[in-house]
Every structure is written in structure tokens, then in C-alpha cells.
C-alpha positions in Angstrom: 2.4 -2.1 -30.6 3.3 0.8 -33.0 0.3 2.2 -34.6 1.8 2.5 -38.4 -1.8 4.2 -39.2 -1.3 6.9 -36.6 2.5 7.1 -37.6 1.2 8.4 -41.3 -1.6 10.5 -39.8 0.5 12.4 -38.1 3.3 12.7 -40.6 0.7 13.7 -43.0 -1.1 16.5 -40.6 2.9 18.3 -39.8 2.9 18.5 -43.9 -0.1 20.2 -44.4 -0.1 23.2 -47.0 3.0 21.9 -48.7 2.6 19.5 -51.8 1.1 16.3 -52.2 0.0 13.8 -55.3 -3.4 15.9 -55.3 -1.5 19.2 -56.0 1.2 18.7 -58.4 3.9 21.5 -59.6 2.8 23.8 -62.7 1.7 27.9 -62.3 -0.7 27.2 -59.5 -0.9 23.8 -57.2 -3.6 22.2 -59.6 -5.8 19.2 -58.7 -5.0 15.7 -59.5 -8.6 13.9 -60.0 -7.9 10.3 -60.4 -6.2 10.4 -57.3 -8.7 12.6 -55.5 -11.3 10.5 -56.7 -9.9 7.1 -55.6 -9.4 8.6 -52.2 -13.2 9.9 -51.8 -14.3 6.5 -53.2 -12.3 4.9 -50.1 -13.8 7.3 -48.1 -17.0 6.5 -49.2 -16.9 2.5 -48.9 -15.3 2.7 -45.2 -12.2 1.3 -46.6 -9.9 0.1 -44.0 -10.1 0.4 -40.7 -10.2 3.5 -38.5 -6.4 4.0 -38.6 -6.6 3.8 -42.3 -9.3 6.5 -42.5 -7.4 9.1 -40.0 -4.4 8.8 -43.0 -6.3 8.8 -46.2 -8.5 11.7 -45.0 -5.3 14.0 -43.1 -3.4 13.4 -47.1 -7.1 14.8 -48.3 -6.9 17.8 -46.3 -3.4 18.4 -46.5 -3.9 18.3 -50.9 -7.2 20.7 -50.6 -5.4 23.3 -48.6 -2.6 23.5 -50.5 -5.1 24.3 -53.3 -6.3 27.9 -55.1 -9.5 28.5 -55.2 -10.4 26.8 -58.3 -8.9 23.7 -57.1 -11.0 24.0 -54.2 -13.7 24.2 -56.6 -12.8 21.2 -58.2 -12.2 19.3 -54.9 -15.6 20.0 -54.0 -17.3 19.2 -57.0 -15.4 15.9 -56.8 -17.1 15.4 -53.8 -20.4 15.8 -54.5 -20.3 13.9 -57.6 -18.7 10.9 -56.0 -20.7 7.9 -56.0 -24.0 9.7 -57.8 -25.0 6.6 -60.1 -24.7 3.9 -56.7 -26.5 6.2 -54.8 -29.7 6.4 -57.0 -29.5 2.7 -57.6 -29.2 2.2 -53.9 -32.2 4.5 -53.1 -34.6 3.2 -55.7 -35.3 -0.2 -54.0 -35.1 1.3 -50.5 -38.0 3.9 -52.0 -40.2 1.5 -52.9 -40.0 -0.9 -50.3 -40.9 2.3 -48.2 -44.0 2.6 -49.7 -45.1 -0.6 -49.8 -44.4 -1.0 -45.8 -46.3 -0.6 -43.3 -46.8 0.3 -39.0 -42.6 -0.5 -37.5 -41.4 -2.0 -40.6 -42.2 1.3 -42.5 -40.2 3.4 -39.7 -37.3 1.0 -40.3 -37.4 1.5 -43.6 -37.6 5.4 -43.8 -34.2 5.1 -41.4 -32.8 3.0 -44.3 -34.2 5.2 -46.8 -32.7 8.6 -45.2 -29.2 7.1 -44.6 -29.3 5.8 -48.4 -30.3 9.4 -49.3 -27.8 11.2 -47.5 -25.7 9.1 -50.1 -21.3 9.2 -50.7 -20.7 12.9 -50.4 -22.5 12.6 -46.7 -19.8 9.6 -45.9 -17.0 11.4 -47.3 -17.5 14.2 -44.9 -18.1 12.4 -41.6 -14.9 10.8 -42.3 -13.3 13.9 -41.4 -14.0 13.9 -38.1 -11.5 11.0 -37.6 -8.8 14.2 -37.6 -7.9 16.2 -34.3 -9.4 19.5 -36.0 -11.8 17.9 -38.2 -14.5 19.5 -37.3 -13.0 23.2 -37.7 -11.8 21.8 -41.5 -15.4 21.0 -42.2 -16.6 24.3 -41.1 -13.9 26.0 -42.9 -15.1 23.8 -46.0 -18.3 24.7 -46.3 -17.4 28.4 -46.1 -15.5 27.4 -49.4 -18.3 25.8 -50.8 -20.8 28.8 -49.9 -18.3 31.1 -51.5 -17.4 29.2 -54.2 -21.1 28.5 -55.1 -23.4 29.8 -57.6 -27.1 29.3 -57.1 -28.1 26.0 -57.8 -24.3 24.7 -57.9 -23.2 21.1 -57.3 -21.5 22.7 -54.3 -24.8 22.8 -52.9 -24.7 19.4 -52.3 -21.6 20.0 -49.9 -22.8 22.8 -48.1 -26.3 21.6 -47.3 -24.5 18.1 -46.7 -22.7 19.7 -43.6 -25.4 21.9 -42.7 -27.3 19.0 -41.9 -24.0 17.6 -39.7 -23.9 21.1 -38.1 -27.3 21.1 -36.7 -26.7 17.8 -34.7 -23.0 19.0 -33.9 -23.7 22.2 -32.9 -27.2 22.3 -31.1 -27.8 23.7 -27.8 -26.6 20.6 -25.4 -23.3 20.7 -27.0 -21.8 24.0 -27.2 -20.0 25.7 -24.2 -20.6 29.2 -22.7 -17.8 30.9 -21.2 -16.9 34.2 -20.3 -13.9 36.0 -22.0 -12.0 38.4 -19.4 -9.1 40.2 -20.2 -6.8 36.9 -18.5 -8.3 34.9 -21.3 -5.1 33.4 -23.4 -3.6 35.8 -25.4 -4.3 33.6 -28.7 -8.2 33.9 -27.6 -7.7 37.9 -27.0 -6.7 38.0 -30.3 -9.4 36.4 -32.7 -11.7 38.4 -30.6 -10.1 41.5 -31.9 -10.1 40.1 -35.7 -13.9 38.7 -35.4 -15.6 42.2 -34.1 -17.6 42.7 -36.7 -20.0 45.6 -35.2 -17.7 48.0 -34.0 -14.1 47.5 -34.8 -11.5 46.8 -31.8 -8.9 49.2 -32.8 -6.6 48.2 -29.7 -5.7 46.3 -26.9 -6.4 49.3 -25.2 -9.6 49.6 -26.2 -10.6 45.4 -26.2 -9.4 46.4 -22.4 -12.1 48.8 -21.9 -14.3 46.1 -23.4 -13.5 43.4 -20.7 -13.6 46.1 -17.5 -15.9 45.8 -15.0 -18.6 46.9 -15.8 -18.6 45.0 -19.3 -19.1 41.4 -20.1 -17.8 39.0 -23.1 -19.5 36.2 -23.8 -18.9 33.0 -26.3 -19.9 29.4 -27.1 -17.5 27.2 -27.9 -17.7 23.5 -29.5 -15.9 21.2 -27.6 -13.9 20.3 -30.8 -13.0 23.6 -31.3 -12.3 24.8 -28.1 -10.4 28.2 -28.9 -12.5 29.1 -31.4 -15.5 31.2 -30.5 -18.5 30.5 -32.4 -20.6 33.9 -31.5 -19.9 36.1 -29.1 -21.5 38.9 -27.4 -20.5 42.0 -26.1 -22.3 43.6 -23.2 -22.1 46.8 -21.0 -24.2 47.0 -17.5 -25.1 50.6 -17.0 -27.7 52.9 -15.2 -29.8 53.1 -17.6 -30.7 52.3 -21.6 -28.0 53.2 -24.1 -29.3 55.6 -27.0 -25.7 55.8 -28.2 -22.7 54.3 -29.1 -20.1 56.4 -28.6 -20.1 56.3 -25.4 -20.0 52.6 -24.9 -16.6 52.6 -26.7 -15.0 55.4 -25.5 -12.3 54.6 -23.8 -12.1 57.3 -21.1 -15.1 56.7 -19.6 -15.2 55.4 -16.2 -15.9 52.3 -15.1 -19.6 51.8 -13.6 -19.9 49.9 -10.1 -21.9 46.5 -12.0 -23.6 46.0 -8.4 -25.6 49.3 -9.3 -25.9 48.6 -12.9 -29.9 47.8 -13.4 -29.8 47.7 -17.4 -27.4 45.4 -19.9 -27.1 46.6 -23.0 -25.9 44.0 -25.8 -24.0 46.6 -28.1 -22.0 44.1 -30.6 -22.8 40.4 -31.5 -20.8 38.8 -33.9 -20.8 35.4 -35.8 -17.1 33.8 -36.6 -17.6 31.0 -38.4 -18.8 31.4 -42.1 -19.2 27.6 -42.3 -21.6 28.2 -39.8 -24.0 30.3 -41.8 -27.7 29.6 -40.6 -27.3 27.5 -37.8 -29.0 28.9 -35.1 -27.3 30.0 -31.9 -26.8 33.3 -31.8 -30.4 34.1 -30.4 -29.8 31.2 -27.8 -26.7 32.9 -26.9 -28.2 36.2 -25.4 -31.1 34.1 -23.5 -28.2 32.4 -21.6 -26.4 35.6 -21.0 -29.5 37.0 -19.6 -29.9 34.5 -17.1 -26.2 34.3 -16.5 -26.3 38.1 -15.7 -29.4 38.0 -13.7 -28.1 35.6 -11.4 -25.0 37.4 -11.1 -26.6 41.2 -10.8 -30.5 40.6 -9.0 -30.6 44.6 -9.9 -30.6 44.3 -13.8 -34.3 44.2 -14.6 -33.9 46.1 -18.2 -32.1 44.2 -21.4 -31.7 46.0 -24.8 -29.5 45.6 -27.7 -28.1 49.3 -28.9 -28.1 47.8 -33.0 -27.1 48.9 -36.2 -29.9 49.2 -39.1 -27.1 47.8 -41.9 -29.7 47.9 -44.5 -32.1 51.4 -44.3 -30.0 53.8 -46.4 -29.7 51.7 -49.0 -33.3 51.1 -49.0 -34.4 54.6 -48.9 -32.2 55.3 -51.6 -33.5 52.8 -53.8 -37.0 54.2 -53.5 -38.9 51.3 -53.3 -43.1 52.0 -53.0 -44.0 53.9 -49.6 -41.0 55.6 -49.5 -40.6 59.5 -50.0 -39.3 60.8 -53.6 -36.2 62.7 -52.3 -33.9 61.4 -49.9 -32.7 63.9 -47.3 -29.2 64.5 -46.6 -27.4 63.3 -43.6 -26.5 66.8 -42.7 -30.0 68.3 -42.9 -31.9 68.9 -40.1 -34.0 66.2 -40.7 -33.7 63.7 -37.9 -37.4 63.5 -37.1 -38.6 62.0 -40.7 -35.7 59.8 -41.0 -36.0 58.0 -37.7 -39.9 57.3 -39.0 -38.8 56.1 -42.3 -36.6 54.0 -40.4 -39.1 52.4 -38.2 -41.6 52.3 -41.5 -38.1 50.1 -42.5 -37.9 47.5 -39.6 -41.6 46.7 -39.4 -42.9 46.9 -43.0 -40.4 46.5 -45.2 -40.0 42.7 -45.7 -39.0 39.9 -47.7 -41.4 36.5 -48.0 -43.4 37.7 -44.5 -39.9 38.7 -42.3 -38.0 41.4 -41.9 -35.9 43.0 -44.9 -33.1 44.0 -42.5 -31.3 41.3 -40.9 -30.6 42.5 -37.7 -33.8 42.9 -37.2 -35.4 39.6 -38.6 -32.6 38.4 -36.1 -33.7 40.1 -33.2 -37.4 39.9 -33.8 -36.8 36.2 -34.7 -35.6 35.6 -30.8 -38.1 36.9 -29.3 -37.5 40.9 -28.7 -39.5 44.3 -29.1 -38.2 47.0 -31.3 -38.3 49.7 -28.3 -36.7 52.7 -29.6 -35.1 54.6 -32.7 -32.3 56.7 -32.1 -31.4 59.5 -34.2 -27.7 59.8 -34.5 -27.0 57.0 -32.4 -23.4 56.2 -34.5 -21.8 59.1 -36.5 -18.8 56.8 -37.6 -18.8 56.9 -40.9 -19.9 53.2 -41.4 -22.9 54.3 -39.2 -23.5 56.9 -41.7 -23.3 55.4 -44.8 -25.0 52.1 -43.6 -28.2 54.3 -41.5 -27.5 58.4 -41.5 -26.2 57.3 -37.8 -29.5 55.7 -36.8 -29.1 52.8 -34.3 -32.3 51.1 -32.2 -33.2 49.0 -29.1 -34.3 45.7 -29.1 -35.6 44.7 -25.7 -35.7 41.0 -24.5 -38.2 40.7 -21.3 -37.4 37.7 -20.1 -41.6 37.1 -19.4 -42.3 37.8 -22.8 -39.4 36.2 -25.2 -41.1 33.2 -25.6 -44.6 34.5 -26.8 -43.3 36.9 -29.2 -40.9 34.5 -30.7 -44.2 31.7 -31.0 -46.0 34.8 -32.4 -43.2 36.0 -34.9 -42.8 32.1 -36.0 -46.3 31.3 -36.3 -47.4 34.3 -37.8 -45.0 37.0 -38.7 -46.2 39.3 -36.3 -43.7 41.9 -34.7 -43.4 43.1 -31.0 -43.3 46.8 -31.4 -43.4 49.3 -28.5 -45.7 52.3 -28.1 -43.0 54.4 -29.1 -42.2 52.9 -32.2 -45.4 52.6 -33.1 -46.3 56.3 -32.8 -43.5 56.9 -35.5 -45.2 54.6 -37.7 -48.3 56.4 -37.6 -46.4 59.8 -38.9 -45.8 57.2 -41.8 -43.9 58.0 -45.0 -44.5 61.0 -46.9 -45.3 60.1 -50.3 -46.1 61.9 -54.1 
């Protein structure tokens, strides 16, 4: 029997970005709300069945990318307004009857209570996922709605709507870690290159050097999105710990025999999915690479990170209280304070108990030691602007990730190593 509701759908998905009833002619494609609205209102009643769905939500997405940003905005705010009135009605009842339950009939009415609170907007975006790339539109959403969003924003409602989906969507058991080589499809090969966000791929030449042997790629994928990379992690297996970056990337160097490597050195991570912001894999990420690569390489017994420190110069130059009164210059010879005042940075300098810099709250967050501060470990010039070059190692032993990431969670407390902690008894000079 012909399916007249798929038929539309997919008529509807080959059109997207050109015009529809949402996004009529003018200077700009600008919204048209009424029939935005009665859309979303479908969407929230479950209107129609499934086939009926997959069409009115492909037209939706086909009108909102067709859209400038303050359509977008529009859109969105659509969405979270839809259905606010009904929603509060609907909850009131379920609220009281709540609180007037009690033993199983008080857990069966908190379930009825928290799908009532979720509310329209929450109904409108599940519907989504009736499309074959729903779940990349959603993400992509909700990097519209975080960008689009002032504090305290309706759009709010969208992006902690889906933030809420992405935590069940994206958890643990349902993400895929693969290895990227250089016979990875080309399309893959080439996000790769446009998502570095460490250390700039600046060819295939050099994302060749990346993938040798002696270097590993590593991504989770979603099942739903399976040639996008959600994180991905760059790693090179060496003799021993990397104090510099340069290095790493040039692409001269010879390979390393990986069988002899005894130290893997996690030199570039990088997040691709704005929509993604604050859900938490990135950490899981290098756990499983660890235990990937030890069961690969029995030899590697040492695993750092060689990080950047994005946010110490700025800090030291804002001359918040502890730190010195002058600033040296990156050219002076002046290595020795600096790489104190950096470590003073990553342990003390914080923001409500954690970390101010976020690579480290990251790292410190998973469970790793800051192990070392290296002076002039990146002389690009976005190394210099963002740290005077400065780059450290985090160190993740295996025997000890857990208990510092229970202590850092429970308590705020960092694992430091004797090293690092020398430099923080030099401390910062001060008037």
C-alpha cells in the first residue's frame, strides 16, 4: 500500500532550505506564526498518526532552516511558549494529588507529575526524532537556542528542554567508540580537519602525520549520527612524557615503533557539537582510550595530557588579588615566576569551589593530577597570547582516577604532584 505520509515526508526533506508557508518572500525569509503555531500545537497534541508526524515535523524543519537568525529566534520562542496556559492547568491538579499521596500511589503520581511538567515544548521536540537526522537537527537547535539566548531567555526553556533529552540519548551505553585511521571515509577525514580545535590541522599532510603509527584518533559516535564525531581525541605513543608541542606536530619527525612506546600522550581533545554543551563524555572518552590502548600496547604504563592553559594570561593581566603588580613580558627571561603563577592559576584560582580555567576543571574533574608545568611548551602565537607558551600534564593513573575524581566531586580537592606543588610554595610575589 503506498504510504502517502512517507510520500510528503520525503518530498518535504529533498526541499529543505528553500521556501515554505513558514518563511514567506520579503528582504529576509521571515516567520509566519499562525502557521508555525498551529503546526507545534499538532505537534504537541500527537496529532495524527506517526506518518502524519514524520510530514508536519520535516515542513517544520525545512521552514526553520530556511530562516535568519531572528527568525530562528522567533521559531524558538514559539516553541517554548506553545501550550504554557494548558500546561499549568494540567500540572496544578497533578501537584496536589502528589502531595496528598502516599507509599506506590505517590511514585505514580510524581511519574505523572514529571511528564506533566516537562509540558508542550518537551513534546514538540521529541517529535523530531520521527526524521532520519532528527537527532543531529535537535542538537543543531539547541546550539541556536544557546547562541541566540540571553540569560534568563525563554530560549532557555528549549535548550534545557533538550539537554534533559541529551542526557538519556547520549549516555555512556549508547555512544560508539571507533578509531579514525587515515582509510576512514574521506567525508569523516574532513570534519576532523574542520573540528581541531587545539591545534589547527593545516593539511592533509599533516592530519596524515596525525593518523601514523605511532598516533591514535579516537571518537564517539551516536548511532543516529553516525558520521558525526561527537569528541575526539588525539593521541601520540612515545618514549617518554611530552613537555612540548612542537614536536608532536611536526611533520618530519619519524615515526616511533608503538610496540616500544611506554607513554600516551593525549595532545588535542575536541568537542564538535555545540548542541552538546555540558553533556558529559568527553572525560569518559579518555578512560576508554586508556583501556583500549593498554590492551593494545601492555608496555604503556604512563598517560598524560600535554594541555593548553586558555585562560592564565588573561588572568594575570587582569590583576586579580595574589597576583604580582607588573606582568612580565613574554620575551623576558622570566620563565621561572611565570610557570609558578601559572600553577598558583590552576590550583587556586577558582570560580564557586572549581577550577577558573576550564581545561583544567575538565581534567581535574575526570579524575587526573596536574603533574607538570612547562615553560614554553607552545610558542605559536595562540600559545602565546592565550599562556606566554605555557602548556602542562595532566596524568590519569588508571589506580587512582576514581578516588581523585570522588575527592574533586565531594570536596573540591585537587590531585597535585610534588612538583607542582613545590611551585606553589614559591607563591606569587605580591606589593
Amino acid at each position: 500500500m503506498h504510504d502517502s505520509g512517507a510520500h510528503r515526508t520525503s518530498r518535504a526533506l529533498a526541499w529543505l532550505g528553500r521556501r515554505s508557508r513558514a518563511a514567506r518572500s520579503g528582504p529576509g525569509p521571515s516567520l509566519d506564526r499562525s502557521w508555525v503555531r498551529k503546526r507545534l500545537a499538532d505537534c504537541a497534541a500527537g496529532a495524527g498518526g506517526e506518518a502524519s508526524a514524520r510530514s508536519r515535523v520535516a515542513e517544520l524543519a525545512a521552514a526553520y532552516r530556511a530562516l535568519d537568525d531572528a527568525g530562528r529566534r522567533a521559531f524558538l520562542e514559539l516553541v517554548a511558549e506553545q501550550g504554557r496556559d494548558d500546561d499549568d492547568r494540567a500540572t496544578a491538579p497533578l501537584a496536589r494529588a502528589w502531595l496528598e499521596a502516599t507509599g506506590v500511589e505517590r511514585q505514580l503520581a510524581a511519574t505523572r507529575l514529571r511528564a506533566a511538567l516537562a509540558g508542550s515544548p518537551m513534546r514538540i521536540l521529541r517529535e523530531f526524532n520521527f526524521l532520519p537526522e532528527g537527532v543531529k537537527f535537535l542538537v543543531d537547535l539547541r546550539a541556536d537556542a544557546i547562541r541566540l539566548s540571553p540569560v534568563h531567555d525563554a530560549l532557555r526553556v528549549v535548550s534545557d528542554g533538550l539537554y534533559a533529552l541529551f542526557q538519556d540519548w547520549f549516555a555512556l551505553g549508547n555512544l560508539e567508540l571507533r578509531r579514525i585511521t587515515w582509510q576512514s571515509p574521506a567525508a569523516l577525514l574532513e570534519r576532523l580537519m574542520a573540528y581541531e580545535a587545539v591545534h589547527e590541522i593545516r593539511s592533509w599532510l599533516d592530519l596524515r602525520h596525525r593518523l601514523e603509527s605511532d598516533r591514535r584518533c579516537y571518537a564517539f559516535f551516536h548511532p543516529r549520527m553516525p558520521q558525526e564525531p561527537l569528541v575526539f581525541v588525539e593521541v601520540a605513543l612515545t618514549p617518554g612524557i611530552a613537555t612540548a608541542v612542537a614536536p608532536l606536530l611536526d611533520e618530519a619527525a619519524p615515526a616511533v615503533d608503538p610496540r616500544e612506546a611506554t607513554t600516551a600522550v593525549f595532545y588535542s581533545i575536541s568537542s564538535t557539537q555545540p548542541g552538546l554543551r555540558g553533556v558529559p563524555f568527553g572525560g569518559f572518552l579518555i578512560k576508554r582510550v586508556v583501556a583500549d590502548l593498554v590492551a593494545e600496547y601492555p608496555r604503556l604504563s604512563t598517560f598524560v595530557t600535554l594541555s593548553p592553559v586558555p585562560g592564565f594570561r588573561r588572568w594575570l593581566e587582569g590583576h586579580p588579588e595574589g597576583a604580582p603588580a607588573a606582568t612580565p613580558a613574554a620575551g623576558e627571561d622570566s620563565g621561572e615566576a611565570l610557570t609558578a603563577l601559572c600553577a598558583y592559576y590552576l590550583v587556586t584560582a577558582k570560580r564557586s569551589g572549581r577550577p577558573l580555567d576550564p581545561v583544567a576543571r575538565f581534567h581535574f574533574s575526570n579524575g587526573a593530577r596536574l603533574d607538570r608545568v612547562n615553560w614554553r611548551a607552545d610558542a605559536s602565537p595562540r600559545g602565546l597570547a592565550q599562556s606566554f607558551g605555557i602548556m602542562v600534564n595532566y596524568r590519569y593513573e588508571p589506580a587512582d582516577i576514581e578516588d581523585n575524581h570522588e575527592a574533586y566531586s565531594r570536596d573540591g580537592r585537587l590531585a597535585v604532584s610534588s612538583g607542582v606543588r613545590r611551585l606553589l610554595r614559591k607563591g606569587p610575589e605580591t606589593d
